[in-house]
N, C-alpha and C positions, 0 to 999 in steps of 0.2 A: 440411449444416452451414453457419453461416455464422459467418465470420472476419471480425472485427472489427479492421485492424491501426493502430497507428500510426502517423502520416504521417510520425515519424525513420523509420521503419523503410523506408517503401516510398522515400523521399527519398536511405537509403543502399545501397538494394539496388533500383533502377530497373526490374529484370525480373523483380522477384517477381509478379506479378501473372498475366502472361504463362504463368511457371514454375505458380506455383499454380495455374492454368485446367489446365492440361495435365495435371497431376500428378492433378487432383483436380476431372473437369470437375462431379462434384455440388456442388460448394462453391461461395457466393456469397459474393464478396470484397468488403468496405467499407471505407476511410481514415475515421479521426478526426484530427482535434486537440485532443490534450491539453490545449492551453488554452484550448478550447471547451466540455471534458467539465463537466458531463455533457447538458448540450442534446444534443451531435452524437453521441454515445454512445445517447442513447435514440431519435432517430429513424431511428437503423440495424439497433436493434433486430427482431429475429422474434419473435415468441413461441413460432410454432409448431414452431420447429427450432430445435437444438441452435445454443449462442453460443457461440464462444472468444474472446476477448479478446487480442490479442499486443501487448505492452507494452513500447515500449522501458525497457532499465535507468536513462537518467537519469531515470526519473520515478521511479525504486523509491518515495523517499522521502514522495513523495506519494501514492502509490498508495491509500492509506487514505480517498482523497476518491472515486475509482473506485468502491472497494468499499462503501463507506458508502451510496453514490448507488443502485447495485445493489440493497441490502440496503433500504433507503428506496422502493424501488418496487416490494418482493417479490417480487427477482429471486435466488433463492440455485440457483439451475441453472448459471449462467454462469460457466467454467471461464477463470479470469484466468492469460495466462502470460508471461513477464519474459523477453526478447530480451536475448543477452549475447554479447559476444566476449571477454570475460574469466571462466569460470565457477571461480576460481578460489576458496580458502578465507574469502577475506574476501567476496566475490560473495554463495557460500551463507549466510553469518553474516547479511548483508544481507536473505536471502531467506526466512530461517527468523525473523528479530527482525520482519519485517511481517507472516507466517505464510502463507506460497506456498510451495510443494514442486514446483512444475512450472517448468521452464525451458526457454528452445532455445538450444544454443550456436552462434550465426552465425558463428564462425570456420572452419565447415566452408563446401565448395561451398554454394551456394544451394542446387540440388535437392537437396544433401544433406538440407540441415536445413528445406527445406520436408516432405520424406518424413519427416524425425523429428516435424514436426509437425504433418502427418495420423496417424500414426501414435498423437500423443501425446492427441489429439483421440478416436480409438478406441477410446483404451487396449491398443493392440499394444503387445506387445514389442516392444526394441527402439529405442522412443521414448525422448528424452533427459528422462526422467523420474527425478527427485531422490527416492525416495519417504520420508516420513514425516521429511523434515527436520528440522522444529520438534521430533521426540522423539529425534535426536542427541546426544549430551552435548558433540562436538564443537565443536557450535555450540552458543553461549551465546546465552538467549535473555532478554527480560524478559516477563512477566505477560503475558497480550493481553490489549489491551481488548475489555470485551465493552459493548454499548449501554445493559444495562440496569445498568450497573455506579452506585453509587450515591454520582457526584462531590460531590455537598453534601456528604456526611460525612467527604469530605476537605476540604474548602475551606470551614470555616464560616461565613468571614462577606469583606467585600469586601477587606477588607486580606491576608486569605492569597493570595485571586484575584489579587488584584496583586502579589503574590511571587510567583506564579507563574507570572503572567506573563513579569518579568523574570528570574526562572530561567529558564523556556525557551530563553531568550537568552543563556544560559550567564553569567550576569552574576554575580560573586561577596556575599558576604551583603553588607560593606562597602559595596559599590557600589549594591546594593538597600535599604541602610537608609538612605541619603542620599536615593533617590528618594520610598521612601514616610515619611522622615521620622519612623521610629523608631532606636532602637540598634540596633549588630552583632548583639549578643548577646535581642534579642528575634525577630530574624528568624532569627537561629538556633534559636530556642525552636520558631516556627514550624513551620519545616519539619522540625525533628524531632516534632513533633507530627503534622503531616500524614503524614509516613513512617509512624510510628505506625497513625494509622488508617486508611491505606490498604491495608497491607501491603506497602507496594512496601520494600526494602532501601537505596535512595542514593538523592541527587537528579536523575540523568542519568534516572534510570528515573525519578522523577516528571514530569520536563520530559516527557519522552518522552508518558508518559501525560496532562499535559494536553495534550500537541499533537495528540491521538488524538482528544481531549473536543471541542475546538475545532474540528476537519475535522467532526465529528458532526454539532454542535450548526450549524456554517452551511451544513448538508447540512437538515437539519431545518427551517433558518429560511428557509433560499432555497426547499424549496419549497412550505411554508406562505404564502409570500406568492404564487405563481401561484396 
């Protein structure tokens, strides 16, 4: 196997590396930096053996640029998993609305939750494995984005894009009809109209969903220009 970790992770845990050799002398250990990804991600890559990915939790939010970048280089083997010392209710909400089912809880000893994550790596029991979160009722989830999903026919022309933009930005209709220079009540038109043809239910879940589009599309465009 080869573990791919994050440089929070080995930065808060100094002897994991050590612990991991020992625990697990088949594994070949690699640091990224997330704000490198995905350059330093792809040249740690193996092909030929098995990837896991260990992710600290502040990136959850971002994590859609990892997995895009993955997915963009026809990599759908590589098993992404999310580092937590909080794995509490809101944690999993968090975990299931980006759609990850796998986590390690770092509040245990280190070679605790190193063994929980060869284990989880395996697939033994035993491993601190969430399984089939995203189909919880517990957790609330919205739509996932899928790539081939068909954002034009929500966004029809440049002025929804720029409502939606500053939606994303949780900005109220008022505050966005000042920007792009129409009424309240046409940009409320709007985005009941895109709700409409998207399927998506409220505006959090469309914000949400263009900010999926957007991790995509400069996942697409950055590496079109190499």
């Amino acid at each position: 196997m080869n573990l791919l970790i994050d440089r929070l992770i080995t930065k808060e845990y100094p002897d994991f590396t050590e612990i991991a050799e020992a625990t697990k002398p088949d594994c070949t250990i690699a640091s990224f930096d997330f704000l490198s990804a995905p350059a330093s991600l792809l040249r740690s890559f193996k092909p030929s053996v098995k990837n896991l990915i260990l992710l600290d939790s502040a990136w959850i939010s971002l994590s859609p640029l990892i997995r895009e970048t993955l997915r963009h280089a026809g990599d759908i083997e590589t098993q992404l998993v999310i580092a937590t010392v909080e794995p509490d209710d809101v944690f999993k909400t968090e975990l299931a609305h980006f759609g990850f089912c796998d986590f390690i809880d770092c509040s245990v000893p280190t070679t605790e939750w190193i063994g929980n994550l060869c284990n989880l790596a395996n697939f033994k029991t035993g491993s601190r494995r969430f399984e089939s979160i995203t189909e919880t009722s517990s957790y609330p989830t919205i739509p996932a984005f899928e790539p081939n999903w068909a954002w034009e026919d929500t966004a029809v022309d440049a002025t929804d894009r720029q409502i939606l933009r500053l939606l994303s930005l949780g900005m109220r209709d008022e505050n966005i009809s000042q920007v792009v220079f129409t009424s309240t009540q046409s940009v409320k038109n709007r985005v009941s109209a895109m709700l409409s043809r998207s399927g998506l239910h409220n505006r959090t879940q469309l914000a949400s969903m263009f900010n999926a589009v957007a991790v995509t599309e400069a996942v697409i465009r950055s590496s079109n220009s190499h």
